[in-house]
N, C-alpha and C positions, 0 to 999 in steps of 0.2 A: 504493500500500500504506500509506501514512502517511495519508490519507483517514481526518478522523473520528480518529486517533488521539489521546489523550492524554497530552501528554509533559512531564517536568518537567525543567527546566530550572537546574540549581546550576551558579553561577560563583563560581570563588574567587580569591583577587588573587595575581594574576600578568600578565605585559602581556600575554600572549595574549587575554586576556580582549576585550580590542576586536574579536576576531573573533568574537565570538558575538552580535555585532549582525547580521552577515551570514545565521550558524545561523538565529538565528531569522526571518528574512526569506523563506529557505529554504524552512525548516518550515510557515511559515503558507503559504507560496504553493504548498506538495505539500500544504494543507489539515488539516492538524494543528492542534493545539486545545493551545498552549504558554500554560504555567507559568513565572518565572523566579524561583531564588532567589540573592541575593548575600551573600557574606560583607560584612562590614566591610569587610575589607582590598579587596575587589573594587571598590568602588563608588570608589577611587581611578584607575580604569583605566575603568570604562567607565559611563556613568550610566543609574541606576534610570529617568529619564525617556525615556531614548530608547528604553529594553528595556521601557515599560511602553507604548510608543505603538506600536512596532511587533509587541510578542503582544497588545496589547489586552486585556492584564490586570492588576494593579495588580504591582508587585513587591514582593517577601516579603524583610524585612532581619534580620529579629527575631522575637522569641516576641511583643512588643508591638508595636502601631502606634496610636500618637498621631493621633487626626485629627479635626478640628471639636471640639477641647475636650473628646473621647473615649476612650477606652485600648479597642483590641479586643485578645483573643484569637488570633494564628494557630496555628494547632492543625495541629501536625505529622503526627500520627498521621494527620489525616483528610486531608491533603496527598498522604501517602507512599498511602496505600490509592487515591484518585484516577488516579494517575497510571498507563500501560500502559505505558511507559518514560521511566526516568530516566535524564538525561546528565550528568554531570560535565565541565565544560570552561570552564575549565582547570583540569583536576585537579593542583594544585603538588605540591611535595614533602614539605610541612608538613601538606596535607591527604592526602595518600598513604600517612602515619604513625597520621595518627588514623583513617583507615578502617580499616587494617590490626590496632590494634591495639582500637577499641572508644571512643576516646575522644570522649566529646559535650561539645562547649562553644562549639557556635552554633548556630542553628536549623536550617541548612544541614546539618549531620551527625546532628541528631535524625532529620529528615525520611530521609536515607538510612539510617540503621538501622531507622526504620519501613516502608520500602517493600516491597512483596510484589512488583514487577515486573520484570523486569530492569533492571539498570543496566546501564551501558557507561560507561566513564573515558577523559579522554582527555591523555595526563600532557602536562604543557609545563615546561620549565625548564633551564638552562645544561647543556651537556653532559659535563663532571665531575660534577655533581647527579646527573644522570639515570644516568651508568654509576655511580656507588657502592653497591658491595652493598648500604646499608642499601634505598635506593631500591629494589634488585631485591628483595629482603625483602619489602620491601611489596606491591609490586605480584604477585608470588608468591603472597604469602597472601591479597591480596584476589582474586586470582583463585580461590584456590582455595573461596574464598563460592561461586561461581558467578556471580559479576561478569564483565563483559566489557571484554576492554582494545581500548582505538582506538589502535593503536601510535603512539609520537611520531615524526614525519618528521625527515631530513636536510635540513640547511639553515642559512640564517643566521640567526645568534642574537641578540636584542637585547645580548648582550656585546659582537657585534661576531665574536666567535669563528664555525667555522661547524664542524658537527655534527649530533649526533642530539641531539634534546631540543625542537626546533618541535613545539609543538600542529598534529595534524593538519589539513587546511583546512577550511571546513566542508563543500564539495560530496566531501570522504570521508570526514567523520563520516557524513553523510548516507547516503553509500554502504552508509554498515558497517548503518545500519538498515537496509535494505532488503537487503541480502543477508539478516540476519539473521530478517527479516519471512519469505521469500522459503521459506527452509528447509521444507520439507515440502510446498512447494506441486504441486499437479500435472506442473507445467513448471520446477519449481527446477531449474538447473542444465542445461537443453538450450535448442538454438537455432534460434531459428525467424528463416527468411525469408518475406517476404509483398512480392508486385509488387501497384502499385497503379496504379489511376485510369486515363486514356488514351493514346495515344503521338500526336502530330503530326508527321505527315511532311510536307516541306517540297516544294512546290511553287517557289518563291522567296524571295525577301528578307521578302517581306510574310505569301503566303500560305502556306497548309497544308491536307492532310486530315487530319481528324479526327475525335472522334464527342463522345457528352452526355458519359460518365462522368465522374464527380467525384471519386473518390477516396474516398470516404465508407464502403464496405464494406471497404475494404483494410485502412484508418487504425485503423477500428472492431475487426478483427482483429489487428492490430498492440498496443492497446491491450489488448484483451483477453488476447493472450496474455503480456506484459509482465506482465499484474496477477497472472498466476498464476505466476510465478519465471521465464521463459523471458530471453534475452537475443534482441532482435527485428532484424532487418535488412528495414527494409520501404524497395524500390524503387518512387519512384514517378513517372512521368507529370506533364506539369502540373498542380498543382493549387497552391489557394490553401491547405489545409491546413497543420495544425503536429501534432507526437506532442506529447505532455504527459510521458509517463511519461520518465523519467529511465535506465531501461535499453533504450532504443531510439537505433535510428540511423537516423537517414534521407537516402536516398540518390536525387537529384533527376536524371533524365535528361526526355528530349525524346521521341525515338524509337525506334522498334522495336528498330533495331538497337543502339544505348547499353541498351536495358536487358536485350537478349539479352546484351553482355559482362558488365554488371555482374550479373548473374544467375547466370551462369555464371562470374564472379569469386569468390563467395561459395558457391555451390553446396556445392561438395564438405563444409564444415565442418559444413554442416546438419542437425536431427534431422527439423525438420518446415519443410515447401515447400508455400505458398498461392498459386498465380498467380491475382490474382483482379482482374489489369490489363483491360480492353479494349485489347488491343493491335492497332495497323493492321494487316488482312492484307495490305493492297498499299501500294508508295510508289510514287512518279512516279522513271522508268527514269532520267531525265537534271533536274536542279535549276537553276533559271533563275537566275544569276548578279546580273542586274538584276530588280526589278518586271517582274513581264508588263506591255504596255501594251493596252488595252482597244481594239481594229482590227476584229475579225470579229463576228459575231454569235456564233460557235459558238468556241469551243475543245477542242483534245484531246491530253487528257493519254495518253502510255503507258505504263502502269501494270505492277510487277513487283511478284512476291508476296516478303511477307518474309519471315525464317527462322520458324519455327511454336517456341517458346519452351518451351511446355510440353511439346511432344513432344520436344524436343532435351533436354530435363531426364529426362524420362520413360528415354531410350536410354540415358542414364550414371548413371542413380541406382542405389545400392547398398544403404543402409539407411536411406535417408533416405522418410520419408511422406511421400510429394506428393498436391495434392486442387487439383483445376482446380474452373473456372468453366463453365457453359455458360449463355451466353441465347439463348435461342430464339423464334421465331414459330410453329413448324408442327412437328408430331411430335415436340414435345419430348422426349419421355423414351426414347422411340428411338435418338435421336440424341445427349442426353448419352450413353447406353448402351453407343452405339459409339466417343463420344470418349474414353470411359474405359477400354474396351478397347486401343482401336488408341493411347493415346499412354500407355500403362501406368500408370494410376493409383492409387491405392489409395482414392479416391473422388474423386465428382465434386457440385458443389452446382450445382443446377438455376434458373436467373431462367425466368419468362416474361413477356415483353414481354406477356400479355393479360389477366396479375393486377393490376388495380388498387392499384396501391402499392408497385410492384415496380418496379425497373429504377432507370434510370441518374437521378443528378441529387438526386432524396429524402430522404428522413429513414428511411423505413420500407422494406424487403424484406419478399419471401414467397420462400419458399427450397422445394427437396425436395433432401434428401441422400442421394446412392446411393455404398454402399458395394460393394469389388472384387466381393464376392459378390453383386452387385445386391439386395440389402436396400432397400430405398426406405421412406424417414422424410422426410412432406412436414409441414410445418410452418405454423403461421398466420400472418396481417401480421402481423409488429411493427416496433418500433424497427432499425435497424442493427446497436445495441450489442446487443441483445439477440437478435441471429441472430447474429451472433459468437461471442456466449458458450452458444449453443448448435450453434452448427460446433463450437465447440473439444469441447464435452460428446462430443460423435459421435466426433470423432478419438479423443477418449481414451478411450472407451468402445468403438471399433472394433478400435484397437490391442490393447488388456490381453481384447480377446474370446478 
């Protein structure tokens, strides 16, 4: 959600200030497009050089900047109009007074009384500071602008004292935007699981059954619903994969039966349930302790089936939308048709293994989505990401039907 955003950035001196080296480190690595401005008193705590190397943009101290035997202009106004959010951090108790009351006398609070975008503040300072009414004053009335406070945490205080009055850290400033971002989004506020990629069942030490799947359509789903406010629990299967998004969790098992518990660990809190794993139908009955050693020409395994995951999610869901997988070779749409019946779906998305560009391993999917009511929306190759973010169109467009 921070993708592409534009955000500015005022520090003002107080020692917290060293932590907004991290902020910004943050911010450019979720892809955000950072501004920094410092007061005077700031640039005693944290330096202009290393906040101008790591947002890769010059830092702002002044209405003037001296440079090559030059005087430029920085122009507040077109600063504040730039920016899609502004952060205050360290918001002190000196600049907590002039926000509140109006007072400009550094570039720093020119800039914030010309902004049109949200602000967020995030106060830092000893903790008799921070409880004394004048403080709550402040921070009262600049709320009541329509500012936004990043409350200051408990903890140790460079006094030595401990308290409330720590700047929060930066991975929950960060947080606070992206709840904030998050507000109105399709999935703000509900929680999606999604199983991914494939299981290995374990023959021995060494070997395993297993199949292609990669993880790649799960990850892709997880992602996608993340981007649109959901908080994501995606189970997966071995894979080499990572989540990106900052409101997902990921939860790494092996086989069938570790992602049937942890599936059904998480189950119940769910709004919306993706099983879109390749999971083993069979494991090997009994697990060889040591390496097999290679004796006969032939070996045989006895093979037992394992719990069916989707359908054991299907038998105890309550108001939770589950949407299976099916891949097929032969009578596809038959056959989703009846898995979506018999393990109670509320849809099912269709692979065939004979669509070029489809199946396990890829970059691109060819999908058909069949809803309870057998609706069938078959869709063209694309990208991954982009059959993700048109599953999720289907769900939510099936649901609010």
């Amino acid at each position: 959600m921070l993708q592409g955003k534009k955000i500015l950035l005022g520090i003002t001196g107080g020692i917290a200030a060293y932590k907004t080296t991290f902020l910004v480190r943050l911010l450019i690595k979720a892809g955000a497009e950072v501004k920094v401005i410092l007061t005077e008193s700031a640039g005693s705590f944290v330096s202009p050089l290393t906040l101008a190397t790591l947002s890769k943009n010059p830092v702002i101290t002044s209405f003037v900047q001296e440079e090559n035997n030059a005087t430029d202009w920085n122009n507040h106004v077109e600063l504040g109009l730039w920016a899609d959010l502004m952060i205050i951090a360290p918001a002190t108790a000196n600049t907590l007074s002039k926000m509140a009351h109006g007072t400009c006398d550094n570039f720093l609070l020119a800039t914030y009384l010309s902004a049109k975008c949200p602000v967020f503040f995030a106060p830092a300072m000893d903790l008799d500071m921070y409880a004394h009414p004048s403080t709550k004053t402040s921070i009262d009335k600049i709320l009541s602008f329509g500012n936004l406070l990043i409350p200051a945490a408990h903890g140790e205080l460079a006094s030595g004292l401990v308290g409330e009055g720590r700047m929060a850290e930066p991975e929950a400033i960060i947080q606070c935007l992206l709840d904030y971002l998050s507000k109105g989004l399709p999935l703000s506020g509900k929680k999606v699981m999604i199983t991914a990629g494939p299981t290995y069942e374990a023959i021995d030490p060494v070997r395993f059954i297993g199949n292609h799947a990669s993880g790649k359509m799960g990850f892709a789903l997880a992602e996608a619903a993340a981007a649109q406010g959901a908080s994501v629990v995606l189970i997966t299967g071995p894979s080499a994969l990572e989540l990106e998004h900052s409101n997902t969790e990921l939860k790494r098992v092996t086989s069938a039966d570790e992602m049937y518990k942890e599936a059904h660990a998480h189950f119940e809190d769910m709004d919306y349930v993706i099983c879109a794993a390749a999971v083993a139908d069979y494991r090997p009955k009994e697990v060889a302790t040591e390496k097999i050693k290679k004796k006969d020409t032939s070996l045989v395994l006895d093979l037992v089936k394992n719990q069916d995951i989707l359908a054991s999610l299907g038998e105890i869901k309550k108001d939770q939308f589950l949407v299976g997988f099916a891949l097929e070779t032969e009578n596809e749409l038959e056959n989703a048709k009846k898995k979506l019946k018999s393990k109670n779906l509320d849809a099912i998305v269709l692979n065939s293994l004979k669509d070029k560009g489809a199946g396990f391993g890829g970059n691109t999917n060819k999908i058909t989505y069949i809803d309870k009511n057998n609706a069938i929306i078959a869709f063209e190759l694309k990208t991954k990401a982009e059959v993700a973010s048109d599953i999720w169109n289907e769900i939510l467009s099936t649901e609010h039907a």
